[in-house]
C-alpha positions as semicolon CSV with decimal commas, in nm:
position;residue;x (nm);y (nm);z (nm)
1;X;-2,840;4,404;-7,668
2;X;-2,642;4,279;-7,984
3;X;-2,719;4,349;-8,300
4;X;-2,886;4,072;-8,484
5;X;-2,574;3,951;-8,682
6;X;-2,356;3,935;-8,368
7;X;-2,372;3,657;-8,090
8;X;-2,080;3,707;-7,929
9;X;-1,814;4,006;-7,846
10;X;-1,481;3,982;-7,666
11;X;-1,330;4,265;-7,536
12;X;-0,965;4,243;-7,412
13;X;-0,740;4,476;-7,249
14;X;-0,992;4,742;-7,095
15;X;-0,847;5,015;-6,875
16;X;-1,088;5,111;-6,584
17;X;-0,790;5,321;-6,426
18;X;-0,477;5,176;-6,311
19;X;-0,671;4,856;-6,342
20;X;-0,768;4,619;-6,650
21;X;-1,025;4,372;-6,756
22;X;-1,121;4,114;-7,057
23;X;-1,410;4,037;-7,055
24;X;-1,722;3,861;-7,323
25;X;-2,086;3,990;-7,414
26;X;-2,265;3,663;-7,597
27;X;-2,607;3,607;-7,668
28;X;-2,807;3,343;-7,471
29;X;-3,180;3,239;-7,646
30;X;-3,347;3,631;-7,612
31;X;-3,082;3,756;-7,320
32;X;-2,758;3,823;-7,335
33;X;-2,483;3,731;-7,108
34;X;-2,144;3,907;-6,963
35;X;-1,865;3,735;-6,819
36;X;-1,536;3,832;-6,711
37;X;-1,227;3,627;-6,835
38;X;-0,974;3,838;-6,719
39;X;-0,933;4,102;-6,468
40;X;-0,607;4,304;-6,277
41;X;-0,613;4,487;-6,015
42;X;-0,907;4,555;-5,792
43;X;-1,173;4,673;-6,080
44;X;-1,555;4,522;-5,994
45;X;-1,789;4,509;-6,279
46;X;-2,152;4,553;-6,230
47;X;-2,412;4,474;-6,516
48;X;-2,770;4,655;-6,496
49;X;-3,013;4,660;-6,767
């Protein structure tokens, strides 16, 4: 969940280990919505609620 004056969060240069991953949170209608844009290495990202 984002707060209400925030649709949309980038987040760049993660370390998850030796690995690394950009990736965006954005709001869609009542949901919000991941994506990654960048990743290195062999890093998975899973998304629960």
């Amino acid at each position: 969940m984002l707060p209400g004056f925030l649709d949309e969060i980038i987040l760049r240069n993660i370390a998850v280990g030796d690995n690394r991953l950009d990736f965006v949170v954005r709001r869609a209608g009542d949901e919000v919505a991941t994506h990654v844009l960048r990743r290195t290495g062999d890093v998975k990202v899973t998304v629960t609620n």
